[in-house]
Structure formats: C-alpha cells, structure tokens
C-alpha positions in Angstrom: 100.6 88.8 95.9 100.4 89.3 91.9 97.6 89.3 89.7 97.8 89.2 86.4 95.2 91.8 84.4 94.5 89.1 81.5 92.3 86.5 82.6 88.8 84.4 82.0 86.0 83.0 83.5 82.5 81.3 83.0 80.3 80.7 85.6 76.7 78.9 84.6 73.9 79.0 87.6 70.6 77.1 86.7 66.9 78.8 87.8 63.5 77.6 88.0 63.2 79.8 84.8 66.2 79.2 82.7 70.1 78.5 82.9 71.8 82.2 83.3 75.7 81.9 82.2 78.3 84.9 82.8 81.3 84.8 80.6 84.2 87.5 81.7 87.0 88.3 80.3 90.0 90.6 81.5 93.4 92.4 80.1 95.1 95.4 81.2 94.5 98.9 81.4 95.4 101.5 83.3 92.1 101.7 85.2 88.5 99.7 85.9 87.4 100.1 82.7 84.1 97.3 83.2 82.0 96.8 79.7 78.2 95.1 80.1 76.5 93.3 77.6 73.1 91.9 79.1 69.6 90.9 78.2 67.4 94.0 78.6 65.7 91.9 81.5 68.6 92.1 83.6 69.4 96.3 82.6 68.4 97.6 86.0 71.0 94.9 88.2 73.8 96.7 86.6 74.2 98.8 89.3 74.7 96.3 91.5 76.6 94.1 89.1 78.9 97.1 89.0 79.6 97.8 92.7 80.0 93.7 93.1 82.9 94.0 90.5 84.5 97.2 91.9 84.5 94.8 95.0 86.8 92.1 93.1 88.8 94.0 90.7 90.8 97.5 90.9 92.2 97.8 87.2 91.6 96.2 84.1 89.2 96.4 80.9 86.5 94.3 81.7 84.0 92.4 79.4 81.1 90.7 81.2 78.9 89.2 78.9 75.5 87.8 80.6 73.3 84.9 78.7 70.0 83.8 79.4 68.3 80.9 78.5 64.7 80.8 79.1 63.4 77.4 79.8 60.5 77.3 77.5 58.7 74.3 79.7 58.2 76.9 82.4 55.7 79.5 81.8 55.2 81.0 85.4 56.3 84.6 85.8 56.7 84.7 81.5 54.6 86.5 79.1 55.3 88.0 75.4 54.9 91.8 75.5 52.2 92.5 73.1 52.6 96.0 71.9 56.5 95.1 71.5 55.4 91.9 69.2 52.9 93.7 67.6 55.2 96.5 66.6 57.8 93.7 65.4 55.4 92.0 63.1 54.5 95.3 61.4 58.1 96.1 61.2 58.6 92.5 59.3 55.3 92.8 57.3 56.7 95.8 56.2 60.1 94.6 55.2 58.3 91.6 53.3 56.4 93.9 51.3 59.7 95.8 50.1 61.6 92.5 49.4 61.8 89.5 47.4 62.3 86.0 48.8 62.8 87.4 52.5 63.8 83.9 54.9 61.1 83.8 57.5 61.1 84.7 60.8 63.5 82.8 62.9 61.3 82.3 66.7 64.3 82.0 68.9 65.6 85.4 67.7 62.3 86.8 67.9 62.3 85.7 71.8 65.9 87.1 72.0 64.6 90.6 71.2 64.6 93.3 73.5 61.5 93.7 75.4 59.9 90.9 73.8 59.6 89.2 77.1 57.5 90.6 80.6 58.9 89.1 83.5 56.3 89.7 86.2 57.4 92.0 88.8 57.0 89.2 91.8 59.6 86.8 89.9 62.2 88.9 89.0 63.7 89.3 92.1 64.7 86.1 92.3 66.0 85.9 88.9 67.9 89.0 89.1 69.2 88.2 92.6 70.3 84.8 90.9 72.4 86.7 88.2 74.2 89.1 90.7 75.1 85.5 92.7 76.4 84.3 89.3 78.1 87.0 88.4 79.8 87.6 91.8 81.0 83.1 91.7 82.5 84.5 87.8 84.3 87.2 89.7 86.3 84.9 92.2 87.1 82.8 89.9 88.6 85.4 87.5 90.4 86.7 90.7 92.0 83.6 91.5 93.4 83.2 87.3 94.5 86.0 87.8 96.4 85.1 90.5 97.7 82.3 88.7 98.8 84.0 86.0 100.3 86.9 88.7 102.4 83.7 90.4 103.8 83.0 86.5 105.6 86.4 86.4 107.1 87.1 89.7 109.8 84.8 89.2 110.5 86.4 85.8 111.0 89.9 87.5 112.8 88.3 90.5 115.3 87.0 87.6 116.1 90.4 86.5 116.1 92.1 89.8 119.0 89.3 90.6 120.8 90.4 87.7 120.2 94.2 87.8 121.8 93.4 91.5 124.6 91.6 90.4 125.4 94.6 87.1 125.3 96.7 90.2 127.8 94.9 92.3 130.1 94.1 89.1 130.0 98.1 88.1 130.5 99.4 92.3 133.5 96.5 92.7 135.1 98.3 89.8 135.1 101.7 90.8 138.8 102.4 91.8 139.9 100.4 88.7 137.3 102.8 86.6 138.7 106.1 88.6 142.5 105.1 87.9 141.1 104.5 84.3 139.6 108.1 83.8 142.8 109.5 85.4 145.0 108.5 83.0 142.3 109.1 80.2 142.8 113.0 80.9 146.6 112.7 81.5 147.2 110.9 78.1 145.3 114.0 76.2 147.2 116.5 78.2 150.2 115.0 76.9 149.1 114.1 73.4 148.3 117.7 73.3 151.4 118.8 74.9 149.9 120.8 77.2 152.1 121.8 80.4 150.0 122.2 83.3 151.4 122.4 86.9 150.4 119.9 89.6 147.6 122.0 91.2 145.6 122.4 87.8 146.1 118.8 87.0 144.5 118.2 90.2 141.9 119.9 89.6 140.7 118.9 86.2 141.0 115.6 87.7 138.7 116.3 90.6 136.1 117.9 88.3 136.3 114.6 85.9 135.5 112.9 88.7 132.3 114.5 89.9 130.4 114.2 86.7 131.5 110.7 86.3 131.0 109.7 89.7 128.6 107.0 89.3 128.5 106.1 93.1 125.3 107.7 93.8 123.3 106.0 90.7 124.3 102.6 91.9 123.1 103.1 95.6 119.5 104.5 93.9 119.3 101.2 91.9 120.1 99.3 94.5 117.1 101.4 96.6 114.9 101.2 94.0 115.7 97.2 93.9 115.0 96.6 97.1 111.5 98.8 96.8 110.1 96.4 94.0 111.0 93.4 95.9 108.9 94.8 98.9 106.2 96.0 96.6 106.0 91.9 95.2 105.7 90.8 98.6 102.4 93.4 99.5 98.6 91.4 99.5 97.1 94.8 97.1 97.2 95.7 93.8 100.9 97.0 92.9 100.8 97.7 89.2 101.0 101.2 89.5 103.8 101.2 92.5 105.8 98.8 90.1 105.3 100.9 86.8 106.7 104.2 88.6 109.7 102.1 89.9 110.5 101.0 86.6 110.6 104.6 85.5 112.7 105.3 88.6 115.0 102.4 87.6 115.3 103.1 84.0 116.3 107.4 84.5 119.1 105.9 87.0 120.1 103.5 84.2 120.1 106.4 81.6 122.2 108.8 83.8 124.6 106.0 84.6 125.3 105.8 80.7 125.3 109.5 80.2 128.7 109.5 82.9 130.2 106.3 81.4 133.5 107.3 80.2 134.7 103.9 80.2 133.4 100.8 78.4 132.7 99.1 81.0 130.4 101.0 82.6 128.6 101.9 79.3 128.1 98.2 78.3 126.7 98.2 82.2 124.1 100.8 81.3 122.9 98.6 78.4 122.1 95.6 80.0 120.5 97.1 82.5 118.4 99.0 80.7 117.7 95.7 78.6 116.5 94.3 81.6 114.4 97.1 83.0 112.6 96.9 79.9 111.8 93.4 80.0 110.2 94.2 83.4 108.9 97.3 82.7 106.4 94.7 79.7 105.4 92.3 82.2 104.4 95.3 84.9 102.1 96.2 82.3 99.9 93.6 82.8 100.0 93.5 86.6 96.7 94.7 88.5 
C-alpha cells in the first residue's frame, strides 16, 4: 500500500494540568529526518517521542511541534522557578534602564519561558506519559493521510505503466516492418553511393546494422521492469526507494532504445516513454 510523504495532523489531549496539543507535519526526503520543537518541560521525553515515531514513519522530514497550555486554575504539582524569575527580572530591569518607553512585561510570555516553570518530580510522569500518548494518536493519524494521499497516486502511475505497456507492444508489433525499413535504408546509400558490393558483404553490413539496432532486448527489460513496479505497488512496506531505482532502470532502457532508433518510429517511441517515466519518476518522489 502507498503512502504519501506530505501529510498533517493535530492531535489535542486534555490533563488535569493543562490541554497538551501536537501538530505534525510531513514531506519527503530521502530519509527520517524528524525535527522537535517542545516546551523545555517535556525535553527529556524526546527520546521516547523519537523511537515512538521511528515506530510509525520510515522516511520523510518531520516537524512535530508540541504546545502546552497550562491550566492556570490548577496549581498542584506547579511552581515558578525562583532563581530563573529572578534572573529574568534583572535581565528586564536592566533593559529598562538602557531604553526609553520599553512596553511592559507581557505575563503569559513570561510563563512561556524556559525553565520558568518547576513541575514537581511526582507529577510529571503523568504529564509526560500523557504527551508521548498524544503524540503517538498524532502519529496514526498522519499514517493514515498519508495513506490517503498514497491511494491518490497509484492510479496515476498505473496510467502510465498501461501506456509505457502499450508504446511497448506498438514498438515490438513493428519490428519486422522496422528491420525491412533499416534494410533498405543501407541498400539505398550503397546505391546512392554507387558502391558495388557482392552479396556476402551486403549481408553482412546488414547483419551488423541489425545488432546495434536491435531493440528486442530493451523492450523485454521495460516490460520486466513494468511488471516489477506493479508488484512493488501491490507490497504492505514502504516502496519509495524500490520505485525510485526502477524508474532509473526504466528511464536508461528508454535512453538506449532512442540511441538505436534509426527509424522515426521508434525514436518518437523513446520520447514518449521517456515523457512518461518522468511523470512517474515526480510522483515516486513523494512516496514513503
């Protein structure tokens, strides 16, 4: 199943001590690449907040942003840090003294400092347990928008594999036609060149024409490799990775089809596929 890289979630759990509220966000990268920005409360749960996610995600640059909102009718378990608020308002007084017209200090943002706040060590247990269960409700719920948007782009590469199969078919059905075609090519300059050659050279300029434009074995790799990503799509595990180095795969076949195309036919083949390859190879991108 596909899952998209770029997703979002908010998840809001309410304490005896506050709401806490975990907004994530997701887009792709080539590896777990997770980014924290928490209260200074919550600093030593980021390990486990970390091995939590590792459990829910394998790629993607993640942005988990937690908020806390003390609820200032409870006291229980809360106390100011007096050496941190003491050093504050020195730090303020001091600024004052150097300034003119300085706005006063705002409370809230004074609370929202680091350190500012003491949880007491027999409460924060709970509360930190209480932000790891958030955080891990956030992560499901980015999992399954990411599936959502994984669902949205399977049908756009199953489009292109169809017609990557069908250039495929087209270009094979040809082949004779495009043999006879190169054939005649080299007889035609022979002649316009007036060169006599006897039947066994002819032959064998012929034969070695037909090596390097023998396109036979490029169309049965594309056809391999399209029958790979079709069995990648179908596998419950991330598949970004196995799809990106298909592409690749699909895309030097496509290239070495072009560089034997003697005829148009099979160079206006190259193109489009290459076109479509492309267009896959953007939406892989963002696959986990």
């Amino acid at each position: 199943m596909l899952k998209s890289m770029t997703a979002f979630s908010r998840e809001d759990i309410e304490t005896e001590q506050g709401v806490l509220t975990w907004e994530i966000r997701s887009v792709n990268h080539r590896y777990l690449e997770p980014a924290f920005r928490i209260p200074e409360l919550f600093r030593e749960a980021e390990p486990s907040l970390r091995d939590v996610l590792r459990r829910h995600l394998a790629r993607g640059k993640v942005d988990c942003s937690l908020k806390w909102q003390p609820d200032t009718n409870q006291t229980t378990g809360l106390k100011i840090n007096p050496t941190v608020l003491s050093n504050l308002h020195q730090a303020t007084s001091t600024i004052r003294a150097g300034f003119d017209n300085t706005a006063p200090v705002n409370v809230m943002e004074v609370l929202a400092w680091p350190g500012i706040i003491e949880q007491e060590s027999a409460d924060s247990k709970p509360l930190l347990a209480a932000a790891i269960s958030c955080f891990d409700k956030a992560l499901i719920k980015l999992g399954q928008n990411r599936t959502r948007e994984g669902k949205q782009l399977e049908p756009l590469l199953e489009e292109r594999l169809e017609k990557i199969s069908s250039i495929v078919a087209q270009v094979r059905q040809k082949l004779p036609e495009i043999l006879e075609l190169q054939s005649n090519t080299i007889k035609t300059r022979f002649e316009e060149a007036r060169v006599e050659l006897d039947n066994q050279r002819l032959e064998q300029e012929l034969v070695l024409l037909a090596q390097k434009s023998d396109v036979a074995e490029e169309l049965d790799r594309l056809d391999a490799h399209v029958i790979e990503v079709r069995s990648t799509l179908k596998k419950d595990e991330p598949v970004g990775r196995r799809l990106d180095f298909l592409m690749q795969e699909l895309n030097r076949e496509a290239n070495t089809l072009s560089s034997k195309a003697i005829v148009t036919d099979t160079t206006r083949a190259a193109v489009e596929l290459k076109v479509l390859i492309e267009q896959m190879r953007e939406q892989v991108q963002n696959i986990e």
